[in-house]
C-alpha positions in Angstrom: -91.2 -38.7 6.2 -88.6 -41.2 6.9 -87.2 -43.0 3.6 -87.4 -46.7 2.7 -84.1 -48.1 2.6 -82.4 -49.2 -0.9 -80.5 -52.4 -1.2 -78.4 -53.0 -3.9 -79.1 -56.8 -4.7 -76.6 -56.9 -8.2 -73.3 -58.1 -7.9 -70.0 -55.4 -8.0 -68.7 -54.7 -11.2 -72.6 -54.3 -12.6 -72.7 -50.6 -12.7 -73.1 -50.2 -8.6 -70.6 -47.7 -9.2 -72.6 -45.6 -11.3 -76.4 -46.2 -8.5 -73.9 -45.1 -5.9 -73.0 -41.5 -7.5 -76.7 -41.2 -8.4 -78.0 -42.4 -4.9 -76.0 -39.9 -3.7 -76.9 -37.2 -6.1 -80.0 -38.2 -4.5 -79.3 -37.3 -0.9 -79.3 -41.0 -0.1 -76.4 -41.7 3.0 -74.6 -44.8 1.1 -72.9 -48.0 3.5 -70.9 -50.7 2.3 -72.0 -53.1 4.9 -69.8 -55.2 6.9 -70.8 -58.9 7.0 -73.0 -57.9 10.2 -74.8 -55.3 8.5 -75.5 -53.6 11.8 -74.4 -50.4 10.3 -77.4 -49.8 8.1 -79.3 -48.5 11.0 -77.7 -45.2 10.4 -77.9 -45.0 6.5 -80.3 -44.5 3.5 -79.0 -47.0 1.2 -76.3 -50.3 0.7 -73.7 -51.1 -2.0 -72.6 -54.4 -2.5 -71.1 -56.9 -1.9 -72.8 -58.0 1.5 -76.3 -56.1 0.4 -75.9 -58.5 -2.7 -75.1 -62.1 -0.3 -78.0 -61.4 2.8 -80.8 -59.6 0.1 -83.1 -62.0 2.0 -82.3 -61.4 5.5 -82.2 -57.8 4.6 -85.4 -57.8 3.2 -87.1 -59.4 6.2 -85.4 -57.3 9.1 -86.3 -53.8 7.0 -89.8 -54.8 5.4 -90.5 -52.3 2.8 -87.7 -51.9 1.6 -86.3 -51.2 -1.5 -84.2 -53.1 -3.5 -82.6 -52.9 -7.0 -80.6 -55.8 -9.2 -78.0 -54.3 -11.2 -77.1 -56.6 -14.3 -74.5 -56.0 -17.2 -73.4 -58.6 -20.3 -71.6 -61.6 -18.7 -68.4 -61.2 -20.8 -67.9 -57.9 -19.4 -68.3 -58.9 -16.3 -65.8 -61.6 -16.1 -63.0 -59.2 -17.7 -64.5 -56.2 -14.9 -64.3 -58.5 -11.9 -61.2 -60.7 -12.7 -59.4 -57.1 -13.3 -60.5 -55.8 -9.8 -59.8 -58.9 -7.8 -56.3 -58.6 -9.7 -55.9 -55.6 -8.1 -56.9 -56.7 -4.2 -54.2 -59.4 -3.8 -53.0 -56.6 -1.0 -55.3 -56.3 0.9 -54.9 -56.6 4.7 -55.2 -60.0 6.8 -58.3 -59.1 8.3 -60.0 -57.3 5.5 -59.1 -60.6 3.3 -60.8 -62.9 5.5 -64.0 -61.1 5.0 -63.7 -60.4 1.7 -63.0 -64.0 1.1 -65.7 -65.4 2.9 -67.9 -63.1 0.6 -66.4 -64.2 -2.7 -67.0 -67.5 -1.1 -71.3 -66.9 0.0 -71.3 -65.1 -3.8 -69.0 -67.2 -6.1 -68.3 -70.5 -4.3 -64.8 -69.3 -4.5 -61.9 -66.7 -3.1 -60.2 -67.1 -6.1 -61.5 -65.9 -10.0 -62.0 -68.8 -11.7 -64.0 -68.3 -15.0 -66.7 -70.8 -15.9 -67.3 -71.0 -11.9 -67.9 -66.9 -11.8 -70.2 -67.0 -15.4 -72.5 -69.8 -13.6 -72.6 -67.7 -10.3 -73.7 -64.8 -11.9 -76.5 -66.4 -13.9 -77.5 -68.5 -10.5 -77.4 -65.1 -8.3 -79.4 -63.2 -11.1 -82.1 -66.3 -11.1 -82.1 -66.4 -7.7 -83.3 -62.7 -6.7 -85.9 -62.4 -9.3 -87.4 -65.6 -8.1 -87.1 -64.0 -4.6 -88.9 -61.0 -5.7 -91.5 -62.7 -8.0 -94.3 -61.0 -8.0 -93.3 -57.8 -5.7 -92.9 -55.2 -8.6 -92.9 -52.8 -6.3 -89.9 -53.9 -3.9 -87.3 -54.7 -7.0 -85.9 -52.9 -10.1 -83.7 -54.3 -12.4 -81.3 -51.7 -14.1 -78.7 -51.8 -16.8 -77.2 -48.5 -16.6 -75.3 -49.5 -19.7 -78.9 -49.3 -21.3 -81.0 -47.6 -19.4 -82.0 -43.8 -19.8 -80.7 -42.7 -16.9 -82.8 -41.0 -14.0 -86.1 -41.9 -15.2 -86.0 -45.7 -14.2 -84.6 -45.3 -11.0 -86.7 -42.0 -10.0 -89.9 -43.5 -10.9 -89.0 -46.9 -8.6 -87.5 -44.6 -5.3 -90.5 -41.9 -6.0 -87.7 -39.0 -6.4 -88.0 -36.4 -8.6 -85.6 -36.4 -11.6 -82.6 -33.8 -10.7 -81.6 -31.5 -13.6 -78.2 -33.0 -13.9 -77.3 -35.9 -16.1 -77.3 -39.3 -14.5 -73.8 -40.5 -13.6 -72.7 -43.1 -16.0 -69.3 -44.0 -14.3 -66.6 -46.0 -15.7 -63.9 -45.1 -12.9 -62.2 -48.3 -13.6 -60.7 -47.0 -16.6 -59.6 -44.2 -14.6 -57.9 -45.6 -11.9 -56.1 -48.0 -14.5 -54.7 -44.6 -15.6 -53.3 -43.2 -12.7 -51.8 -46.4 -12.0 -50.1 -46.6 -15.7 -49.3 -42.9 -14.6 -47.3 -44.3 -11.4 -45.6 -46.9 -13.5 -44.3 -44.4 -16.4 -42.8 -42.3 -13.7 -40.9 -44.8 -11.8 -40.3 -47.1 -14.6 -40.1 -49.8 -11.8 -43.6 -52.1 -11.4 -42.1 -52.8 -7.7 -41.9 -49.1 -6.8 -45.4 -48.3 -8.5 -46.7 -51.2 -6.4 -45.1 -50.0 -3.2 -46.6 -46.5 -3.6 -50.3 -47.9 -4.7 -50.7 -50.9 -2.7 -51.7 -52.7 -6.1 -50.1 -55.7 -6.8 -47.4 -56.8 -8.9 -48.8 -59.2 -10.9 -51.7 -56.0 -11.8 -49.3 -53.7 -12.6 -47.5 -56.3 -15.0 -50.5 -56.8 -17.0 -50.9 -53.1 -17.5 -47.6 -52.3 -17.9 -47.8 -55.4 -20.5 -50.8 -53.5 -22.0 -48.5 -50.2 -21.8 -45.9 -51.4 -24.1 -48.1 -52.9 -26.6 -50.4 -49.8 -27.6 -48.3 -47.0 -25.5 -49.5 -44.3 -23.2 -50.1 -40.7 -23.2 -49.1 -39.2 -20.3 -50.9 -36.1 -21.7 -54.2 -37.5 -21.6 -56.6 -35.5 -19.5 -58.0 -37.1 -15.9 -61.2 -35.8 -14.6 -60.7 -37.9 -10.9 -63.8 -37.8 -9.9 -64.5 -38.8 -6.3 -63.6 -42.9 -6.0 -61.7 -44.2 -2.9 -59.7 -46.0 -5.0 -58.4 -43.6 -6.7 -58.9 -41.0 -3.6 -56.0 -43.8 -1.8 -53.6 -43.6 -4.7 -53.7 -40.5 -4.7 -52.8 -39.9 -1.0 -50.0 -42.5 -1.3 -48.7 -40.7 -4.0 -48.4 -37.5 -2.4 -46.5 -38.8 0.6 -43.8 -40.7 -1.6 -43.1 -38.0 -3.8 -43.0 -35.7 -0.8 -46.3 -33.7 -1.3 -49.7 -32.8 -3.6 -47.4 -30.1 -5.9 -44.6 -32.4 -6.4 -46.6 -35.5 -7.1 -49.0 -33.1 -9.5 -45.8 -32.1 -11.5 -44.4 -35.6 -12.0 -48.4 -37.5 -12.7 -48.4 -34.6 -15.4 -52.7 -34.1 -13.0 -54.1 -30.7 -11.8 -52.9 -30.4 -8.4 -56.1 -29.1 -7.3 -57.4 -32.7 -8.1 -54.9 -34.4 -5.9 -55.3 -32.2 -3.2 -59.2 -32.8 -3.2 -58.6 -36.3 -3.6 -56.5 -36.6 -0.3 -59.1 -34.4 1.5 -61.9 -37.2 0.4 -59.5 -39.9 1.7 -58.8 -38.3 5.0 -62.4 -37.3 5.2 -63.7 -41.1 4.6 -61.1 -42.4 7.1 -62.5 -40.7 9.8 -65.8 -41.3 8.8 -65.0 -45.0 9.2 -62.8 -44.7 12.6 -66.5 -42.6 13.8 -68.4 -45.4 12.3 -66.6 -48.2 14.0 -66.2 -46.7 17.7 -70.2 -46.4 17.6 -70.8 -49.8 16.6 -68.0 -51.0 19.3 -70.0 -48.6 22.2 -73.4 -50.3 20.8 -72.0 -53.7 21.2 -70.8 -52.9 24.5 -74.1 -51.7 25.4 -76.1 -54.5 24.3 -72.9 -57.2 26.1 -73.8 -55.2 29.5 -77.6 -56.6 28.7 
């Protein structure tokens, strides 16, 4: 029996993070979708941010779909997504432009601006439960934050519940730590932001946050599976000249670096796959 796709129609930064690791525990096949959204073909489910913008035309070229609003308190949300956008101001030419013309279909702007963000949020909630009036069956609205986990979410996809506990992820937090890691050990924000990628003005605020209430560089990690983190941790094991070195000087298991580099590897190849069959598709269909 072939699945109905899930859409995720909340906005990042609402617990997608968390409906990712449990779509996955799922057996779900998880896409973030490119601004053509061709790739879904080939996948179970779709993350935000795009999923989130085209909810509509989604819904009409996959009819019967799923799809499922994520929503958290506003507040938090302004401090979650003015954070991560502080930490893309690196991001390559080409990814940017997308990205920007997302922030711009979501927000009405590239840049964070606060009162701007709070309305969007309240419009874009407004907006997909008017959509969805009246189709209980095609939309769930889940606060992980407050929710009790699996039995929401099972009951909407028909799943059965798995035995493990549902994945309330806050990998924000951890990233923020590896990164504070990175700073302590070169003691140079321009250096930490070489190796991570993360900007300067980022790394200034936590190293700002650093000073005022200190760090504890023995503070266990878990590192659970986040490309993120999975890039970081790659970048740091080629500056500091490998997994056992960089393990030593993060004060991290070395196991966890080493898996975290075999994720990153693993995903960029998935991706380079991923985009040669979309380029031989479009070739295909231009010889039409």
């Amino acid at each position: 029996m072939t699945r109905r796709k899930v859409f995720c129609a909340g906005l990042g930064k609402t617990g997608t993070t968390s409906l990712k690791e449990a779509l996955r525990m799922l057996d779900y096949r998880t896409i973030r979708l490119p601004l053509d959204w061709r790739g879904i073909t080939d996948f179970d489910a779709a993350l935000p941010g795009v999923s989130a913008a085209m909810y509509p035309e989604l819904d009409k070229a996959f009819p019967g779909s799923r799809f499922i609003l994520t929503v958290r308190d506003v507040d938090g949300w302004l401090k979650s997504i003015e954070r991560d956008m502080g930490r893309k101001q690196n991001v390559q030419r080409d990814r940017a432009d997308e990205r920007n013309r997302l922030l711009e279909i979501l927000y009405g702007s590239p840049v964070f601006d606060q009162e701007r963000f709070r309305q969007a949020f309240h419009d874009h909630q407004a907006r997909v439960r008017n959509y969805f009036a009246g189709r209980v069956d095609d939309l769930l609205v889940l606060d992980v934050t407050k929710s009790s986990g699996w039995d929401e979410l099972c009951s909407f996809l028909d799943e059965p519940v798995p035995d493990e506990p549902f994945p309330f992820v806050n990998k924000a937090s951890e990233l923020d730590e590896l990164l504070l890691r990175l700073l302590h050990v070169s003691n140079d924000i321009e250096t930490a932001s070489r190796i991570s990628k993360y900007s300067i003005a980022y790394l200034e605020k936590l190293a700002a946050k650093r000073d005022v209430e200190g760090y504890d560089m023995q503070r266990q990690l878990t590192l659970k599976d986040d490309r993120r983190i999975n890039k970081v941790l790659k970048r740091a094991g080629k500056y500091f000249g490998g997994p056992s070195k960089a393990a030593k000087l993060l004060n991290l298991p070395e196991t966890a670096i080493r898996e975290g580099i075999k994720r990153q590897k693993q995903h960029a190849r998935a991706k380079r796959s991923n985009r040669q069959a979309l380029m031989w598709l479009r070739s295909l269909i231009g010889r039409k």
